[in-house]
N, C-alpha and C positions, 0 to 999 in steps of 0.2 A: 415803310415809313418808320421816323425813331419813335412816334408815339405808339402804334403795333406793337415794334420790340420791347418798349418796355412795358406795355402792359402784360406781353406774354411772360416776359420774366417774373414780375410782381405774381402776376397767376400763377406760377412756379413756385415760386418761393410759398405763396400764401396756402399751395395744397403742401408743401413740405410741412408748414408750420402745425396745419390741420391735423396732417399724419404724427407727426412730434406728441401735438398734445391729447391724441387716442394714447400714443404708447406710454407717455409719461405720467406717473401718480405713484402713489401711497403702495399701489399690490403693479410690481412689476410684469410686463406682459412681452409677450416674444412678437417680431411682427409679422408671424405666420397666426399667431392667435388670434389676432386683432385682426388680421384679414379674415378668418373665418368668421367671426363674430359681425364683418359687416356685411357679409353672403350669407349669416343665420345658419351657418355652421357651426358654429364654436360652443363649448359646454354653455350649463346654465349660468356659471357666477361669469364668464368671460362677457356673455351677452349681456348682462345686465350692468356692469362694469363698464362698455365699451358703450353701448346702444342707450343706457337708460339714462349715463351718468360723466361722461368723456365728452361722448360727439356731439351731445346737444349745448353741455358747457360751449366746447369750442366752436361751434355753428354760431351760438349765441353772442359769444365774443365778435368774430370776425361779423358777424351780419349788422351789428350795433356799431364797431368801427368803422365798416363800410359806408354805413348810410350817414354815420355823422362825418365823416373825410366828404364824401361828396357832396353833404350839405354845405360843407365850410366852404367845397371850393366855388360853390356856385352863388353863394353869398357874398363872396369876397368880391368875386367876380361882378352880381350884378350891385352890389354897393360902391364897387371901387374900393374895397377899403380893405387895406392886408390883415388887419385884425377882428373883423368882422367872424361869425363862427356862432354854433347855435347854442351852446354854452354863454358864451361870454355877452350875447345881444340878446340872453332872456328868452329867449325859444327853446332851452329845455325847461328852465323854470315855470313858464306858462303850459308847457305839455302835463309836466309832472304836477300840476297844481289841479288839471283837470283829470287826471288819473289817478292821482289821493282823494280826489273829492269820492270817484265811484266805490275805493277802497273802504276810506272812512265810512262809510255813511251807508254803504252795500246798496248804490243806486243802483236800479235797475235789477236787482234781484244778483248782482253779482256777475251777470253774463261777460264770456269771455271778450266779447267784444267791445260792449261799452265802455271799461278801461282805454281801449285802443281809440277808438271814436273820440272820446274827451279828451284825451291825449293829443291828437292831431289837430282838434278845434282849438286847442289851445296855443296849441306850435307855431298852427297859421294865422293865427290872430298876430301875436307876435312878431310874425315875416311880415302882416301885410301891412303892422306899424309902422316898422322899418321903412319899409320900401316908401309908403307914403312918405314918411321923413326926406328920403331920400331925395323922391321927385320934386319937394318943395326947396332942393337945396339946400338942406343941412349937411355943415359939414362934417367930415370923416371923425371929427375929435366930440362932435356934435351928436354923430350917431352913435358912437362907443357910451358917450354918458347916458345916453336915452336908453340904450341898453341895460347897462348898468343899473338905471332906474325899473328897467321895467324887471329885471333879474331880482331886484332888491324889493321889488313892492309884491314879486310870485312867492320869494323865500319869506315874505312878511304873513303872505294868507295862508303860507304852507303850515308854520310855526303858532298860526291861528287857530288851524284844521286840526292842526295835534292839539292844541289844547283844549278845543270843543270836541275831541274825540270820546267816542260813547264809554271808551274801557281800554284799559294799560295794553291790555291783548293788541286793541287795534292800534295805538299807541308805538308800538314796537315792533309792528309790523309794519309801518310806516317810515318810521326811522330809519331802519334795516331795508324798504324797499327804496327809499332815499338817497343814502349811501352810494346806492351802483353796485349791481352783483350779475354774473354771469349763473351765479350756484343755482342748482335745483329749479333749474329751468327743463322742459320737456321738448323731446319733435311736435308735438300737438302745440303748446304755446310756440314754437316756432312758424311751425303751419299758419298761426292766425299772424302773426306779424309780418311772414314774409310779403304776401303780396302788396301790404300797400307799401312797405320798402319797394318793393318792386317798379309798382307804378310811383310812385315818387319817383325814383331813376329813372324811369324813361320820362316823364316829363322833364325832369333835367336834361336829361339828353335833348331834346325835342328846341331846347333853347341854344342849345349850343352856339350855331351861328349869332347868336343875338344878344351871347352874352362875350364872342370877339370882338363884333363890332361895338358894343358895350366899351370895348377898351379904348375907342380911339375918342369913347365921349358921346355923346346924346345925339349931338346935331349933327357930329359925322356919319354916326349909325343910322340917322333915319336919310339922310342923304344915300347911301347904298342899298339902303330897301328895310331896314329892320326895324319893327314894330316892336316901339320898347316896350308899348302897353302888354304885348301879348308876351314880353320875355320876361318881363315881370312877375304876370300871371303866371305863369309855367313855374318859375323858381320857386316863387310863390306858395303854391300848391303844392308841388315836387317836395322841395325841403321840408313844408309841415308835412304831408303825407311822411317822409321817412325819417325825419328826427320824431314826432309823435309814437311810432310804431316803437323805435330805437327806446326811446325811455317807458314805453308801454312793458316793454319786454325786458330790458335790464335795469331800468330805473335813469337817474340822474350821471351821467358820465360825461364830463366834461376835458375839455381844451385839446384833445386829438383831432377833433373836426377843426383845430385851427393851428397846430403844428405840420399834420399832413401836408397840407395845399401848398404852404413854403417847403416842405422838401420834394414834393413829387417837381414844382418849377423847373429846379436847374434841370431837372431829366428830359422835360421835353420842351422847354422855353417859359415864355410867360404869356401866350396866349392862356386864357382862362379855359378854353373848350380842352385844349390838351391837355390840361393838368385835372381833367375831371376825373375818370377813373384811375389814371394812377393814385390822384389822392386819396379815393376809397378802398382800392385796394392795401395801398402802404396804411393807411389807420385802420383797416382792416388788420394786417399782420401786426401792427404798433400792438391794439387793444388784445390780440390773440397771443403776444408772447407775453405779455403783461398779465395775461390773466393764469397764463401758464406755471409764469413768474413766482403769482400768488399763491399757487396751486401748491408748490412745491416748497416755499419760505419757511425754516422751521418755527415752531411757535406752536400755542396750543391752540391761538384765536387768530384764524385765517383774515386778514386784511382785504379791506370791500375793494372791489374793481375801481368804485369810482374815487375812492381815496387814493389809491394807488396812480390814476390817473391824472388829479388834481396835483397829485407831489411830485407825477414829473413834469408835468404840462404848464403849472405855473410857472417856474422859472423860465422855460420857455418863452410863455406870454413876457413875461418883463423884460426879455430879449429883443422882443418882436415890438413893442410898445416904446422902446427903448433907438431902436433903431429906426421905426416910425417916424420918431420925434425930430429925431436928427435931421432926416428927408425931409421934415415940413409934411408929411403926409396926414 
């Protein structure tokens, strides 16, 4: 099938990219060195260069791209709306509002978890706004402002959060976890985030069929058997589970869960079900060379992932918003 072929190529490219950004940094490395260091053969600075401070950056990149590409396409998908995306309709703003909250304030004693938990309750609050919007008929230009508001009223309690913060310290750690960063992430914070990335993906998946027949519109999809309520749910769930994790773990990174989903299309058509993984894997590689990008820009003050993200991803957006408009979409 051409949807197989391309995802195996994207899976190609995307471990090429993986292997890139072990070898690439600041202390040059041979790629017999880096192979040893990831079989725990290689000296001590190689290992800890490659394992403690490389592979988790780049893991943490691509797994943050992934999970927002497939947020975006399955959002798009089940809104109908090409600009739809978990940036731009307020579901990272609501994730990131309940993971500064545990930050700020050290609920919960700090556990690695409950960042990630408030995160996704927040994500899917967000989705299931939407989605209600959606059922009652709002339109696509109707959901993008609702977004917008709900974006504008999380960045409103975030900007609150910081200035009812206890001390500069947590102040700045907020700001800076805000931003979007790949840096000084670990395999252990990885480990807590993948799996609910994970199960958010397979619930997406799980909708698939229901979010094709999704395409041909509500009444024709339940006329061939597809239970919108339950594709709903799925996305639902699916996307807070894995955009909540996404910014639990690198913070706020926006508009590549919603340039992905328009470039994986032309690869394997515009059913929505086939443009799901390729979307996550291409904003997977997008945020992994991006970060790589950053990695290596000369300057003394490394530039945050998510800014980097926003400056390419905005123009973008007013391309995509832009040509929307024209369609009447």
């Amino acid at each position: 099938m051409r949807e197989t072929g391309v995802v195996l190529v994207l899976a190609a490219l995307s471990a090429a990219a993986l292997a890139g950004s072990a070898l690439i940094g600041p202390a040059p490395l041979a790629p017999r060195e880096v192979f040893a260091a990831l079989v725990g053969a290689g000296s001590p600075e190689t290992n800890l260069i490659v394992l403690e401070i490389r592979l988790p950056r780049a893991l943490t990149a691509f797994l943050v791209g992934a999970a927002l590409g497939l947020s975006g396409a399955a959002l798009q998908g089940l809104l109908r709306n090409p600009l739809a995306e978990p940036g731009v309709l307020g579901v990272s703003s609501l994730a990131a509002l309940g993971a500064a909250g545990t930050i700020a304030f050290g609920l919960f004693g700090g556990a690695p978890f409950a960042a990630m938990a408030a995160a996704i309750l927040g994500a899917a609050l967000a989705v299931a706004l939407l989605a209600a919007a959606a059922a009652r008929g709002v339109s696509a230009t109707g959901l993008i402002l609702l977004g917008v508001g709900v974006s504008s009223f999380g960045g409103a309690l975030l900007a609150l959060m910081m200035n009812l913060a206890p001390n500069p310290f947590t102040v700045a750690e907020l700001i800076n976890w805000m931003l979007g960063s790949a840096a000084n992430r670990s395999l252990a914070d990885i480990a807590v985030a993948a799996p609910f990335m994970a199960l958010g993906a397979l619930l997406i998946a799980g909708a698939a069929r229901g979010l094709s027949g999704l395409a041909l519109g509500e009444e024709a999809a339940t006329s061939i058997g597809v239970s919108v309520p339950r594709t709903q749910l799925l996305v639902i769930t699916g996307a807070g589970l894995a955009t909540g994790a996404a910014v639990a773990l690198a913070g706020i990174v926006g508009f590549v869960g919603l340039v992905a989903p328009h470039l994986a299309r032309p690869l394997v058509g515009h059913d929505p079900a086939r443009s799901l993984w390729p979307a996550g894997l291409l904003a997977g590689m997008i945020l992994l060379i991006a970060d790589l990008l950053v990695r290596v820009a000369p300057g003394e003050a490394e530039l945050k992932l998510g800014v980097a993200a926003a400056l390419l991803g905005a123009p973008a957006f007013l391309v995509l918003a832009w040509r929307a408009e024209r369609h009447g979409l």
